[in-house]
gemmi code that builds the backbone of each chain (N, CA, C; Angstrom):
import gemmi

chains = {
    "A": [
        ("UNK", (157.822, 48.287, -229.508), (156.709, 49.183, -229.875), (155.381, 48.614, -229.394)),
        ("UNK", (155.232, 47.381, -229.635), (154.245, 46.806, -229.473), (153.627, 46.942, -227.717)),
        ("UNK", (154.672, 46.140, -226.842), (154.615, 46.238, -226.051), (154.737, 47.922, -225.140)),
        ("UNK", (155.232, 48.821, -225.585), (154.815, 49.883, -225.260), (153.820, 50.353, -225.094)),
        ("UNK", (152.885, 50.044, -226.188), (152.055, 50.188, -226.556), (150.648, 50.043, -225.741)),
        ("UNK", (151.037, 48.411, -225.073), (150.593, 48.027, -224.250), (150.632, 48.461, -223.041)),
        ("UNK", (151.926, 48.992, -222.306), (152.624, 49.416, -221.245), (151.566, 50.873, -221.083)),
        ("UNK", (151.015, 51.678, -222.298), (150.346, 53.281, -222.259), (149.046, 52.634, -221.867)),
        ("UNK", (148.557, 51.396, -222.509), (146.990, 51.253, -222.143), (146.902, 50.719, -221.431)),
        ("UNK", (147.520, 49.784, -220.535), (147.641, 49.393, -219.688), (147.337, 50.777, -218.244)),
        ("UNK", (147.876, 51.611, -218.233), (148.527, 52.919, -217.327), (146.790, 53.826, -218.112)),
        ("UNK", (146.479, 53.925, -218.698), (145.469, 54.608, -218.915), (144.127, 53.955, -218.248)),
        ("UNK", (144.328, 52.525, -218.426), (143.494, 51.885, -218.035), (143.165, 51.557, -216.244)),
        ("UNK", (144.381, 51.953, -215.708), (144.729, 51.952, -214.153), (144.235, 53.145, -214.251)),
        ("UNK", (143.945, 54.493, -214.778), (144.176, 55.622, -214.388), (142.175, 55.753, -214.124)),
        ("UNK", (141.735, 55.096, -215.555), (140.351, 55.077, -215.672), (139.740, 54.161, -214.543)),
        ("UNK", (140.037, 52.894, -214.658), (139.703, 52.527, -213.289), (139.790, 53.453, -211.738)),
        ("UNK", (140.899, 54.037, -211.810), (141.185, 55.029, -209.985), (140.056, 56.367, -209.796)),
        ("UNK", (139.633, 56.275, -211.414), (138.810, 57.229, -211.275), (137.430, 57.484, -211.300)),
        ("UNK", (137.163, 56.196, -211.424), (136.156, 56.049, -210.839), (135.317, 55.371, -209.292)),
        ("UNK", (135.547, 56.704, -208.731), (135.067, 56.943, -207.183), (134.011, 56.429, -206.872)),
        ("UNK", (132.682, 56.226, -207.832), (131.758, 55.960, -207.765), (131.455, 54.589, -206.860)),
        ("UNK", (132.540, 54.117, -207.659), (132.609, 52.568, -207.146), (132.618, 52.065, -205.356)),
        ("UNK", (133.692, 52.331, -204.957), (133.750, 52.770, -203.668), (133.016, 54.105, -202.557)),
        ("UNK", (132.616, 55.089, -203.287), (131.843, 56.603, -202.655), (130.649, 56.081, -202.430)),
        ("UNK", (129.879, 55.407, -203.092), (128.445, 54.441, -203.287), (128.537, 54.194, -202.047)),
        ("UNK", (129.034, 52.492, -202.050), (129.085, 51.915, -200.578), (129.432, 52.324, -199.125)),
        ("UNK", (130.349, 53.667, -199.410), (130.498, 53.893, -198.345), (129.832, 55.054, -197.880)),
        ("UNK", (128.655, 55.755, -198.628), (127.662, 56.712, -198.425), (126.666, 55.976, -197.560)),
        ("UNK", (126.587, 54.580, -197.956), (125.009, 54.121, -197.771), (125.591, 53.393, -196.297)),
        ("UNK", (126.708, 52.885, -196.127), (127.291, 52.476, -194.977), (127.085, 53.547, -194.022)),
        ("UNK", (127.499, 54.768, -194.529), (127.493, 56.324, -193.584), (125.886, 56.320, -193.408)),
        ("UNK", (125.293, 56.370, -193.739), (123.863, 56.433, -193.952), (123.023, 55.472, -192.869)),
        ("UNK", (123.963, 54.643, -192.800), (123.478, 53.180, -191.924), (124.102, 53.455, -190.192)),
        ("UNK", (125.318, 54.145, -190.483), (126.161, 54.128, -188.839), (125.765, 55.122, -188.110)),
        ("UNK", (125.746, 56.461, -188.860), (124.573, 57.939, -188.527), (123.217, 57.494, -187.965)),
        ("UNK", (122.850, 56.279, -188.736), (121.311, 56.212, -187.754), (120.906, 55.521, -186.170)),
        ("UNK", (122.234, 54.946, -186.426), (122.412, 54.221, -184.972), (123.052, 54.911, -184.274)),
        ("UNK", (124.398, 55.550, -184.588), (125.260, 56.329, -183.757), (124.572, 57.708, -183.684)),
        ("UNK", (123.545, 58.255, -184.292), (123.122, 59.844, -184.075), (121.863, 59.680, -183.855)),
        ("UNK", (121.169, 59.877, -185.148), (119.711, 59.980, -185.288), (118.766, 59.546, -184.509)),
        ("UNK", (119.512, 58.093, -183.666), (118.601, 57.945, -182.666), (118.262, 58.532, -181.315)),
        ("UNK", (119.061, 59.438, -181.338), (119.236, 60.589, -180.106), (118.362, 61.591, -180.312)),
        ("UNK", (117.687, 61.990, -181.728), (117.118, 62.521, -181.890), (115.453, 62.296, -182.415)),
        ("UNK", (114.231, 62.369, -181.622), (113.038, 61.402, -181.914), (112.344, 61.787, -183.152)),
        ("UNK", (112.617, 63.490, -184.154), (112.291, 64.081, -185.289), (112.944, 62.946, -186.224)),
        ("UNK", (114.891, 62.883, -186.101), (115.517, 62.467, -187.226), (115.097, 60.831, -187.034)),
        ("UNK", (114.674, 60.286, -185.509), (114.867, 58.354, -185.476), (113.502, 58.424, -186.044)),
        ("UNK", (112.442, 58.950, -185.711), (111.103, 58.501, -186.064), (110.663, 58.353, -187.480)),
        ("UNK", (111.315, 59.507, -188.413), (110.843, 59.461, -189.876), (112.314, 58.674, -190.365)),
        ("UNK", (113.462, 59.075, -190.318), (114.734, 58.443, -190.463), (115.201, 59.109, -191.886)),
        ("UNK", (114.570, 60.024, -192.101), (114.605, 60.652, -193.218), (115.488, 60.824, -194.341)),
        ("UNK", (116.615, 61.803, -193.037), (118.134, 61.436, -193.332), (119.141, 60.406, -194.180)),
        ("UNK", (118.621, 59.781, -193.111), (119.592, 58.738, -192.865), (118.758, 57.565, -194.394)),
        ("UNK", (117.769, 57.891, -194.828), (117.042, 56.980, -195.792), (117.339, 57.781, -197.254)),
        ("UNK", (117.624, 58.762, -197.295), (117.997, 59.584, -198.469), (119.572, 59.448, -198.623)),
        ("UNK", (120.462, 59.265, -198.156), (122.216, 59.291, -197.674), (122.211, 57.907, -198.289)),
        ("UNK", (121.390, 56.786, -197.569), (121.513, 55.377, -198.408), (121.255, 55.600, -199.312)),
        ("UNK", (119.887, 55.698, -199.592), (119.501, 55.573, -201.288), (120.594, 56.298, -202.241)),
        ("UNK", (121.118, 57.494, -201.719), (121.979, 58.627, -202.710), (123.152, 57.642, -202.741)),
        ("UNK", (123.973, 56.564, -201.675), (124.641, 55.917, -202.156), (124.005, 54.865, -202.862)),
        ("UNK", (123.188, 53.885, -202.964), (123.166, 52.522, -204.336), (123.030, 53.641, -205.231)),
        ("UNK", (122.769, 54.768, -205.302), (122.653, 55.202, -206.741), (124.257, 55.880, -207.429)),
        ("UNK", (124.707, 56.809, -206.237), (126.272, 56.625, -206.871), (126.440, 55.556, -207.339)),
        ("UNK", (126.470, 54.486, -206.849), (127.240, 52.735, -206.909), (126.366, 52.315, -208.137)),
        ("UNK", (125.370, 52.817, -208.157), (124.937, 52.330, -209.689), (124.957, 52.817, -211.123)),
        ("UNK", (125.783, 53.979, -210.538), (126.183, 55.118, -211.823), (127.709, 54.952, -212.280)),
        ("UNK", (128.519, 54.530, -210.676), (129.664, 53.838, -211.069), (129.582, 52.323, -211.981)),
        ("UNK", (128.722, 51.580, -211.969), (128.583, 50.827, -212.695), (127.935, 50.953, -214.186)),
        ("UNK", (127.394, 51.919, -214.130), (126.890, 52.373, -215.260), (128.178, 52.896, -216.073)),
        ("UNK", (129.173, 53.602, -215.662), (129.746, 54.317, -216.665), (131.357, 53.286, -216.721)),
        ("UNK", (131.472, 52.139, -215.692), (132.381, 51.283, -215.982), (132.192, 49.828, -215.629)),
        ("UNK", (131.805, 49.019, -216.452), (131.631, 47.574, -215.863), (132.581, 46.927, -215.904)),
        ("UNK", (133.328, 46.822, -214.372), (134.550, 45.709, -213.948), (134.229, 45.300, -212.488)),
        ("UNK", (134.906, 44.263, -211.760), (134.570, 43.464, -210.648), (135.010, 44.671, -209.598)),
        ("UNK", (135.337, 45.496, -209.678), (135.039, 47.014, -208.710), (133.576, 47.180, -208.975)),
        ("UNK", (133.162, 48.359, -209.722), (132.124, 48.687, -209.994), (131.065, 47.551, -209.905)),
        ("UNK", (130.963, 46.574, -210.006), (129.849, 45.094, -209.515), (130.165, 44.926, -208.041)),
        ("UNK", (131.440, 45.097, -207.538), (131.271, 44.565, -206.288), (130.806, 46.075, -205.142)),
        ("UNK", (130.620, 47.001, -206.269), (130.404, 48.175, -204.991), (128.959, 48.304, -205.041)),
        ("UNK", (128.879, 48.535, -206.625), (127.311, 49.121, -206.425), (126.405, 47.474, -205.944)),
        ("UNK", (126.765, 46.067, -205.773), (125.886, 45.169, -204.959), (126.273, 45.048, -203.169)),
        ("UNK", (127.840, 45.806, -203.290), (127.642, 45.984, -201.718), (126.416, 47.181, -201.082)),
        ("UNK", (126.587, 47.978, -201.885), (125.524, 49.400, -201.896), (124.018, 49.345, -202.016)),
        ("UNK", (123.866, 48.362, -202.858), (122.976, 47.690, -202.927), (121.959, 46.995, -202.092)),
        ("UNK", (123.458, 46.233, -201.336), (122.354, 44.895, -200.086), (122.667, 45.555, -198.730)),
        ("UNK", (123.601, 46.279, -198.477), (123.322, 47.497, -197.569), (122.052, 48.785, -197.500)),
        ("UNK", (121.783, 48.903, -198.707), (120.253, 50.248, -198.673), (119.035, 48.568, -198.670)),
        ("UNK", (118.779, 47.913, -199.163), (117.831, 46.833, -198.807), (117.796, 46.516, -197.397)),
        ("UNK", (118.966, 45.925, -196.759), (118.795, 46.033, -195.505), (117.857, 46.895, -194.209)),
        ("UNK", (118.809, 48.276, -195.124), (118.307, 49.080, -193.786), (117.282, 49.856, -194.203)),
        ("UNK", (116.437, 49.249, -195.880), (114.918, 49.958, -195.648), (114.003, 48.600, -195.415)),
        ("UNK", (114.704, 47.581, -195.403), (113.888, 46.538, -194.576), (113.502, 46.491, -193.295)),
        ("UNK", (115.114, 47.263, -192.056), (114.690, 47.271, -190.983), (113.692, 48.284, -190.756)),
        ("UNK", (113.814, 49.564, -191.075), (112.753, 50.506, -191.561), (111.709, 50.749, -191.417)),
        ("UNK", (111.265, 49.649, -192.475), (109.771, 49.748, -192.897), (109.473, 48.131, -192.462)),
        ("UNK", (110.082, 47.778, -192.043), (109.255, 46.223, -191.879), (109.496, 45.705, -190.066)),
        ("UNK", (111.030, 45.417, -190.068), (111.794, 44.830, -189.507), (111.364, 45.159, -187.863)),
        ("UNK", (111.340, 47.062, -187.960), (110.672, 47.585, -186.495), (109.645, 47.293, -186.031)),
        ("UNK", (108.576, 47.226, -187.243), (107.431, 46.967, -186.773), (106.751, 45.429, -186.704)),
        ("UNK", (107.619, 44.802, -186.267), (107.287, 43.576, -186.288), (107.354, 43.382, -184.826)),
        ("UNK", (105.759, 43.639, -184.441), (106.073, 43.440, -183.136), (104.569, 42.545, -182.805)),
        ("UNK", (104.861, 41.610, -181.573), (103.258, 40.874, -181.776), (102.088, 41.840, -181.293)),
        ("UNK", (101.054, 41.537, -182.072), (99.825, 42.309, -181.639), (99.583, 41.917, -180.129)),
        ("UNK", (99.141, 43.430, -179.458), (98.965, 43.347, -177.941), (97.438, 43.023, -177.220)),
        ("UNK", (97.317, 42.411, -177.755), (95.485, 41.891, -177.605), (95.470, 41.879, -175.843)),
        ("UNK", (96.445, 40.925, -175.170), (96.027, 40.596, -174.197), (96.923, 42.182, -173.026)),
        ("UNK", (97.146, 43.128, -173.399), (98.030, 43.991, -172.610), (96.426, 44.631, -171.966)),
        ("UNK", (96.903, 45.328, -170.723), (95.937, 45.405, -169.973), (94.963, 47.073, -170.664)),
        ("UNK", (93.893, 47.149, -170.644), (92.843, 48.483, -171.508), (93.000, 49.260, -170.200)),
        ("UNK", (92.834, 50.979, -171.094), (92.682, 51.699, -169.864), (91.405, 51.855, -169.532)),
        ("UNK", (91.926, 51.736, -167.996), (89.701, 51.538, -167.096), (90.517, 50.022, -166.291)),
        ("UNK", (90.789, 49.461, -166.785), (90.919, 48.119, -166.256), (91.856, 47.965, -165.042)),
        ("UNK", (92.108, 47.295, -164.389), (92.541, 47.131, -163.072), (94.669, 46.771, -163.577)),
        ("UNK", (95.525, 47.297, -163.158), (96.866, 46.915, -164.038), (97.191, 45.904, -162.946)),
        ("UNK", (97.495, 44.484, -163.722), (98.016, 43.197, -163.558), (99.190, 43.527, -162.498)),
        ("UNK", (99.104, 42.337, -161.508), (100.146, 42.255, -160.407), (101.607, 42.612, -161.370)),
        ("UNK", (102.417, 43.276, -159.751), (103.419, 43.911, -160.806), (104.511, 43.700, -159.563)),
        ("UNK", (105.563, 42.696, -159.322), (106.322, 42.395, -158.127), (107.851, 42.080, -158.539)),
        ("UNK", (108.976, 42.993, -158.766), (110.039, 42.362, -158.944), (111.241, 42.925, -158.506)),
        ("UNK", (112.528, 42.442, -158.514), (113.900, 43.476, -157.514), (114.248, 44.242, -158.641)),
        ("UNK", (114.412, 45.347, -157.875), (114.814, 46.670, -158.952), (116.086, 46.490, -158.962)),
        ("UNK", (116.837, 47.458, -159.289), (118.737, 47.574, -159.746), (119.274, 47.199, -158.562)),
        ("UNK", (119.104, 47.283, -157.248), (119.510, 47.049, -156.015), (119.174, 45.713, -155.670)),
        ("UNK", (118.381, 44.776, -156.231), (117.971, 43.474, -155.564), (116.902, 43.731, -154.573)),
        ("UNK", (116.260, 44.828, -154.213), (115.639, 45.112, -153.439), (113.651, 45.119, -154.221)),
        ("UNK", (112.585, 44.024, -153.299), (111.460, 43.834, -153.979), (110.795, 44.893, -154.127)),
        ("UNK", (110.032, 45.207, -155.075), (109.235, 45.910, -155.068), (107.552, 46.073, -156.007)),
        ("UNK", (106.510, 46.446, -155.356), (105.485, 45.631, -155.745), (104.388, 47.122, -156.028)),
        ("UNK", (104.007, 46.701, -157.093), (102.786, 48.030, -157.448), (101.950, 48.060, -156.333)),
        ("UNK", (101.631, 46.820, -155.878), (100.904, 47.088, -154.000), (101.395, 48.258, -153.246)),
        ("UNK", (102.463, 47.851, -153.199), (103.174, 48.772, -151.836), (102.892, 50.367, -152.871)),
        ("UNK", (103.086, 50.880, -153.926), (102.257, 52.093, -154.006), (101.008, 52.748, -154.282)),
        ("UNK", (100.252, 51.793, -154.018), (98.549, 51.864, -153.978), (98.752, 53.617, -153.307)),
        ("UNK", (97.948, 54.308, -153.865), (97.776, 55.460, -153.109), (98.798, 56.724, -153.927)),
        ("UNK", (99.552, 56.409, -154.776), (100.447, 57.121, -155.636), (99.840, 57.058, -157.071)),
        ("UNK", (100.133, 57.863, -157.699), (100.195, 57.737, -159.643), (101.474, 57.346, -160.138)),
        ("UNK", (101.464, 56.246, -160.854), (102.823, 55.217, -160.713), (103.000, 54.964, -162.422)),
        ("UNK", (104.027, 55.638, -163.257), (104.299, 55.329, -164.536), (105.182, 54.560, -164.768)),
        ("UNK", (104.750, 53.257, -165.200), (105.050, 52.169, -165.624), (106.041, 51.956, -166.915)),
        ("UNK", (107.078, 52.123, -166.852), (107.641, 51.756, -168.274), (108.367, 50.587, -168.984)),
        ("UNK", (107.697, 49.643, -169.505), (108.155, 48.874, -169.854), (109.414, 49.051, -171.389)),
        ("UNK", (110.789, 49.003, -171.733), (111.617, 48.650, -172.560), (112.258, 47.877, -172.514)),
        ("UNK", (112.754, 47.575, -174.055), (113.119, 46.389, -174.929), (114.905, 45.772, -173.781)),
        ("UNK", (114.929, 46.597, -173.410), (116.524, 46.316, -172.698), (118.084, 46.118, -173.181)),
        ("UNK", (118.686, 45.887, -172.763), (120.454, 46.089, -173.334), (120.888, 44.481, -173.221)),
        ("UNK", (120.273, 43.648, -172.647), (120.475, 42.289, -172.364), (121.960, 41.678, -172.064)),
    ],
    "B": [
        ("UNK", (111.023, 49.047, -166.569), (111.376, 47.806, -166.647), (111.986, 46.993, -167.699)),
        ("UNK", (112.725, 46.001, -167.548), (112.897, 45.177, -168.961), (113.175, 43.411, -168.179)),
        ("UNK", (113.497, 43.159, -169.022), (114.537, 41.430, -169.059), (115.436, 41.493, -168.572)),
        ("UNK", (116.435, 42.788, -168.077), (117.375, 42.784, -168.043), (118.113, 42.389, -166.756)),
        ("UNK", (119.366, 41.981, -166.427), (119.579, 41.768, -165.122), (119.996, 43.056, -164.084)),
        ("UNK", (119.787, 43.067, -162.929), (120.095, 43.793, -161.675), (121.282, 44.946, -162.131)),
        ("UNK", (122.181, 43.918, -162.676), (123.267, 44.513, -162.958), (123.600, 45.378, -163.828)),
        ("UNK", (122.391, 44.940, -164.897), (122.533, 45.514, -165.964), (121.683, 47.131, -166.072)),
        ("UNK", (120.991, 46.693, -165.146), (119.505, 47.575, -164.671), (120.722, 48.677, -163.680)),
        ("UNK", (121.658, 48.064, -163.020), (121.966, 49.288, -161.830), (123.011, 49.867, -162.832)),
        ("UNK", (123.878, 49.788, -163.792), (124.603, 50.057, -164.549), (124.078, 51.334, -165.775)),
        ("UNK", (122.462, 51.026, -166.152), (122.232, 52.167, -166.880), (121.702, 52.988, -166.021)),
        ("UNK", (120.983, 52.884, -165.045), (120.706, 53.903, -163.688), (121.386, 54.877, -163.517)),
        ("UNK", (123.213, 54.257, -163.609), (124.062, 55.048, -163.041), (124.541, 55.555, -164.011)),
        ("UNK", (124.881, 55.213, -165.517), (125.251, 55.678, -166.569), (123.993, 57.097, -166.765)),
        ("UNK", (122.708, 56.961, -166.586), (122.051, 58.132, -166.807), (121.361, 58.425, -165.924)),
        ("UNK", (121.676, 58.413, -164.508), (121.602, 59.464, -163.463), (120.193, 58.963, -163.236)),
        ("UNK", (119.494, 57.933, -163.193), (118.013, 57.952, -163.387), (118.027, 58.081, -161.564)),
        ("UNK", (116.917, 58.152, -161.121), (116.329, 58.781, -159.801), (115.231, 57.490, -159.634)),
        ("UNK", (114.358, 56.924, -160.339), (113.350, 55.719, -160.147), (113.987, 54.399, -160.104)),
        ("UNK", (113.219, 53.881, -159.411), (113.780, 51.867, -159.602), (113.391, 51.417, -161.201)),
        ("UNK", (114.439, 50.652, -161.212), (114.387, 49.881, -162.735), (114.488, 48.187, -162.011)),
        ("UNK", (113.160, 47.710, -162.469), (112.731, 46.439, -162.163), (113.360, 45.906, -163.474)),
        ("UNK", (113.949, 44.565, -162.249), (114.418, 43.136, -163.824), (113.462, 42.174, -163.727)),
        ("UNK", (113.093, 41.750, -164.447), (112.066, 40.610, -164.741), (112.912, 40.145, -165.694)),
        ("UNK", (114.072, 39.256, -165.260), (114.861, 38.040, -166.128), (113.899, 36.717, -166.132)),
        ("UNK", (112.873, 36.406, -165.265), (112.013, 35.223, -165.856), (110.901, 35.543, -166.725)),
        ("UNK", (111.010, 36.590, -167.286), (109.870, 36.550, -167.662), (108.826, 36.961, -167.375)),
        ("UNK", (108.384, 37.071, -165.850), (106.908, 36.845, -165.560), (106.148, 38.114, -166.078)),
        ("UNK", (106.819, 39.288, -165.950), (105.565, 40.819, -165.723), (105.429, 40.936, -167.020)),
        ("UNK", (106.584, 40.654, -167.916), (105.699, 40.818, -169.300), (104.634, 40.054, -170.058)),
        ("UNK", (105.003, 38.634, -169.462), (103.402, 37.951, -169.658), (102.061, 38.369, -168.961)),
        ("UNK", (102.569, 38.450, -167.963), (101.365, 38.705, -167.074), (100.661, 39.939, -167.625)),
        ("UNK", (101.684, 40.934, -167.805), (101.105, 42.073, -168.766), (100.936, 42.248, -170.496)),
        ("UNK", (100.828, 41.029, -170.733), (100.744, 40.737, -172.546), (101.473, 41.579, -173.110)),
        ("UNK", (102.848, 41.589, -172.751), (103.922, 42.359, -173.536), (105.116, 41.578, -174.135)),
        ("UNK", (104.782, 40.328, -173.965), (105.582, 39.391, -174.156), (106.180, 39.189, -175.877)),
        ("UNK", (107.740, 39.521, -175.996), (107.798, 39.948, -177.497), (108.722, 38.631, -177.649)),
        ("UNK", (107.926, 37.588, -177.982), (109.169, 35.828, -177.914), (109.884, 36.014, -178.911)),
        ("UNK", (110.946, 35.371, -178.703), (111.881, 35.457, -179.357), (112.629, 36.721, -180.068)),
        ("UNK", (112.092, 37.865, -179.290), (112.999, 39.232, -179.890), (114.760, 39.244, -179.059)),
        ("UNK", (114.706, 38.499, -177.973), (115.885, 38.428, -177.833), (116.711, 37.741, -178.852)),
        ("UNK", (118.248, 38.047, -179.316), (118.712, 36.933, -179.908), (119.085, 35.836, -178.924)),
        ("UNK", (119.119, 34.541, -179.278), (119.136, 33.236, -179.068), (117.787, 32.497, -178.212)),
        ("UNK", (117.004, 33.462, -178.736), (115.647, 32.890, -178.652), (114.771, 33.263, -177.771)),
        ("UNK", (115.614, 34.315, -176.338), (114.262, 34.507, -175.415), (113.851, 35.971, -175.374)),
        ("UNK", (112.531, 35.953, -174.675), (111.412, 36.902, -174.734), (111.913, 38.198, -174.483)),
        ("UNK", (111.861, 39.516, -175.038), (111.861, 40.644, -174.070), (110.634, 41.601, -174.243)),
        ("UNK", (110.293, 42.323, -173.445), (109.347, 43.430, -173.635), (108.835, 44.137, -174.675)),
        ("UNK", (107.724, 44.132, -175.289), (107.836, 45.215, -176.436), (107.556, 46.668, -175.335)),
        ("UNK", (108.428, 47.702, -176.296), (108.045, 49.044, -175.714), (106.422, 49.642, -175.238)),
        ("UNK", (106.519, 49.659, -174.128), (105.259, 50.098, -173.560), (105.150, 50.774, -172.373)),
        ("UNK", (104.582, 51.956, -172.077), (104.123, 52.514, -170.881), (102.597, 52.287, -170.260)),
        ("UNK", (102.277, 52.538, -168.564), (101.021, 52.758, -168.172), (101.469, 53.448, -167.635)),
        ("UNK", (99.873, 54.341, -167.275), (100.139, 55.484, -165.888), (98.519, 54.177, -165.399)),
        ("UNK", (99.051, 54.431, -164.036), (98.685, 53.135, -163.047), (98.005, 54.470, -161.865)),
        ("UNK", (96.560, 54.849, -161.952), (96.079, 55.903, -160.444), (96.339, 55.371, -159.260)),
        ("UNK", (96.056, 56.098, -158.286), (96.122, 55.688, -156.738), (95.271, 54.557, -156.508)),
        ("UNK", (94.131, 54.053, -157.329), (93.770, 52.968, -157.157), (93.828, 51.732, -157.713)),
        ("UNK", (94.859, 51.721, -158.031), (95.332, 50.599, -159.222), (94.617, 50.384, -160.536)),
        ("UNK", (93.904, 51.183, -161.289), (93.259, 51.289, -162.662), (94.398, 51.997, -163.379)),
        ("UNK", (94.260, 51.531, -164.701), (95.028, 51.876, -165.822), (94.368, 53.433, -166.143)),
        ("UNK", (94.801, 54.300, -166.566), (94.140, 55.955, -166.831), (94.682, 56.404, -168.255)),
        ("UNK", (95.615, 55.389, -168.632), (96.222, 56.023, -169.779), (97.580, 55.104, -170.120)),
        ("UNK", (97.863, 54.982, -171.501), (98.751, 53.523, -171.973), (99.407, 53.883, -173.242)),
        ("UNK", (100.164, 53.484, -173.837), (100.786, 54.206, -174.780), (101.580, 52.589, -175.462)),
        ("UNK", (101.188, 51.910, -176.459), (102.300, 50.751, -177.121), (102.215, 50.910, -178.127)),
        ("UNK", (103.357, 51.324, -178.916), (103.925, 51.695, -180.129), (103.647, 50.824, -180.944)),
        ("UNK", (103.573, 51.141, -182.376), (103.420, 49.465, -183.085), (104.514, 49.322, -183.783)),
        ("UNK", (105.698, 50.653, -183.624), (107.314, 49.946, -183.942), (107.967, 50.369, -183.042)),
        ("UNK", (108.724, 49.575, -182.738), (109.728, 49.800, -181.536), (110.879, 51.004, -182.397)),
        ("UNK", (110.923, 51.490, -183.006), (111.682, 52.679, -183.266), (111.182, 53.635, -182.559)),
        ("UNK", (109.895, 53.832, -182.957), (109.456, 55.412, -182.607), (108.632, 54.934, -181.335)),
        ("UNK", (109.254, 55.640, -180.467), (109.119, 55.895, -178.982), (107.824, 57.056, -178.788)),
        ("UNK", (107.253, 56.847, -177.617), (106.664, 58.345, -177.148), (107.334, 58.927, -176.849)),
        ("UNK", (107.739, 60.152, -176.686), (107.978, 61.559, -176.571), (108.041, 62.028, -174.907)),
        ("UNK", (109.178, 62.159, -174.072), (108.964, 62.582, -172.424), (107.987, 63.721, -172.625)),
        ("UNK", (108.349, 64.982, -173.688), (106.980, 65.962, -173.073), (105.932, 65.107, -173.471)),
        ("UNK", (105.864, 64.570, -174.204), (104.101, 63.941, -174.268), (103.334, 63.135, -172.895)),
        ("UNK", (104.668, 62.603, -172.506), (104.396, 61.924, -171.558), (103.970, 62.718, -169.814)),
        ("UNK", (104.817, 63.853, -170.146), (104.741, 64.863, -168.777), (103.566, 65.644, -169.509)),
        ("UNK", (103.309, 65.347, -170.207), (101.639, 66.601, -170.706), (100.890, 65.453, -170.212)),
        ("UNK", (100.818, 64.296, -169.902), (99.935, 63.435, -170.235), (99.618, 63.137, -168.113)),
        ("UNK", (100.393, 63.788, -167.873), (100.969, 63.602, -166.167), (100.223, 65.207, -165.495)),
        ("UNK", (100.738, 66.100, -166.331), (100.350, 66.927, -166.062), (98.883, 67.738, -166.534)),
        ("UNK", (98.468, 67.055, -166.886), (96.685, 67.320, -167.350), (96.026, 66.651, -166.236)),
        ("UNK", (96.777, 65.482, -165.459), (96.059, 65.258, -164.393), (96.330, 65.083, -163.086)),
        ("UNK", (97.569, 66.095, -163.052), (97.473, 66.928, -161.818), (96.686, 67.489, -160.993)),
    ],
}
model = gemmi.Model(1)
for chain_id, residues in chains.items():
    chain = gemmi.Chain(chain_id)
    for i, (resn, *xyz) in enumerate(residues, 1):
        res = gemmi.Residue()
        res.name, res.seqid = resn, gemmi.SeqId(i, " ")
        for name, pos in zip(("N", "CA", "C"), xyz):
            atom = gemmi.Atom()
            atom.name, atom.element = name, gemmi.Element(name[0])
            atom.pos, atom.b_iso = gemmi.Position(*pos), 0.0
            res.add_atom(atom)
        chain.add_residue(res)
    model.add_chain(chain)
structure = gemmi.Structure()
structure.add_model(model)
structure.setup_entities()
C-alpha cells in the first residue's frame, strides 16, 4: 500500500514535471529569437536596424522561462529560465552596447578635404590606385570583412 | 574594401555577382591611413575596418562620407544612389 502509494506520486509527479513546457519553450524562444537575427533579419535593414523582432521573441522567452520557474521550482525550471536568461542578456548586450563599440573616427578624412592615398590588389591581384581614377566619381566602401 | 584576402575578396565577388574591384588591404595600411582602423575587432587580435563609405569627385576631394556609429545599421543602397544621383 505504502509503496503504491508512492509508485501514484511518484507518476503524478513525472506527469507535473512533463508539463511544464515553460521550462524548455523559454530557452528555446529566446535561442529562436537569437538565430532569426543572424539568419534573417539581417537581410532586412527595417527588421536588422531596430531588431525589434527579434528583441521582443527573446525577452517573451526569459519570461516564459521565468514563469516556468515561477509555477515549479526544480533543476529543469532553474536550468531553463538561467539558460533564457544569459541568452536574452547576451543578445541585448550585443544590441545596445556590443555594436556600437566602435573607435571614435577623429582622424577619418572630412568632407572638403583631399581623400588619403588609396593603392591596393583587388580580387584579381591586380593594383589599383585612386590615382589612376582622378577624373571619375569613385565610391569608396570600406567593410568589416568575412576574414 | 576590407582586411580581407584576394581570395576571399574574389570569392564574395563571385558569390554576389558584384561588377566593381574589391581591394584587400591584409596589412593594414588604407585603413590607417584612412583612420578607420578598428584594432583588435578581428578575433585573435588584428585590425579590421570599421564600416564606412566616401564618394571621392573627379578631383580627389571628399563630397560626401557616411560612418555609422554601430556597425549593425548600415546605410541604405537607395540612400546611397540618392546621394549619387543628386549629383549627377
Amino acid at each position: 500500500m505504502h509503496s503504491t502509494e508512492k509508485t501514484v506520486l511518484k507518476n503524478v509527479n513525472a506527469r507535473m514535471t512533463r508539463r511544464n513546457h515553460a521550462a524548455w519553450l523559454g530557452p528555446l524562444l529566446t535561442l529562436l529569437g537569437i538565430v532569426t537575427y543572424f539568419a534573417v533579419a539581417v537581410k532586412f535593414p527595417d527588421l536588422r536596424d531596430s531588431a525589434i523582432v527579434n528583441l521582443v521573441l527573446v525577452a517573451a522567452g526569459a519570461l516564459v522561462a521565468f514563469w516556468g520557474l515561477v509555477r515549479r521550482r526544480n533543476w529543469k525550471s532553474w536550468l531553463g529560465f538561467t539558460g533564457a536568461a544569459a541568452f536574452a542578456g547576451l543578445f541585448f548586450w550585443y544590441i545596445f552596447a556590443y555594436s556600437s563599440q566602435l573607435p571614435t573616427p577623429d582622424t577619418a578624412p572630412a568632407v572638403g578635404s583631399m581623400a588619403p592615398p588609396l593603392k591596393l590588389p583587388d580580387e584579381t591581384g591586380r593594383m589599383l590606385s585612386l590615382d589612376d581614377l582622378r577624373g571619375d566619381r569613385v565610391l569608396v566602401v570600406f567593410y568589416r570583412g568575412y576574414w | 574594401m576590407s582586411v580581407d584576402t584576394n581570395e576571399e575578396s574574389s570569392r564574395l565577388a563571385e558569390g554576389l555577382g558584384l561588377e566593381f574591384p574589391i581591394l584587400s588591404d591584409v596589412r593594414e595600411e588604407a585603413i590607417r591611413a584612412w583612420g578607420l582602423a578598428h584594432e583588435g575587432g578581428k578575433p585573435g587580435g588584428g585590425a579590421i575596418s570599421r564600416p564606412a563609405l566616401f564618394l571621392v569627385e573627379p578631383d580627389g576631394t571628399i563630397s560626401w562620407r557616411d560612418l555609422t556609429d554601430n556597425y549593425r545599421v548600415r546605410v541604405r543602397p537607395e540612400d546611397v544612389l540618392a546621394v549619387l544621383a543628386a549629383r549627377e
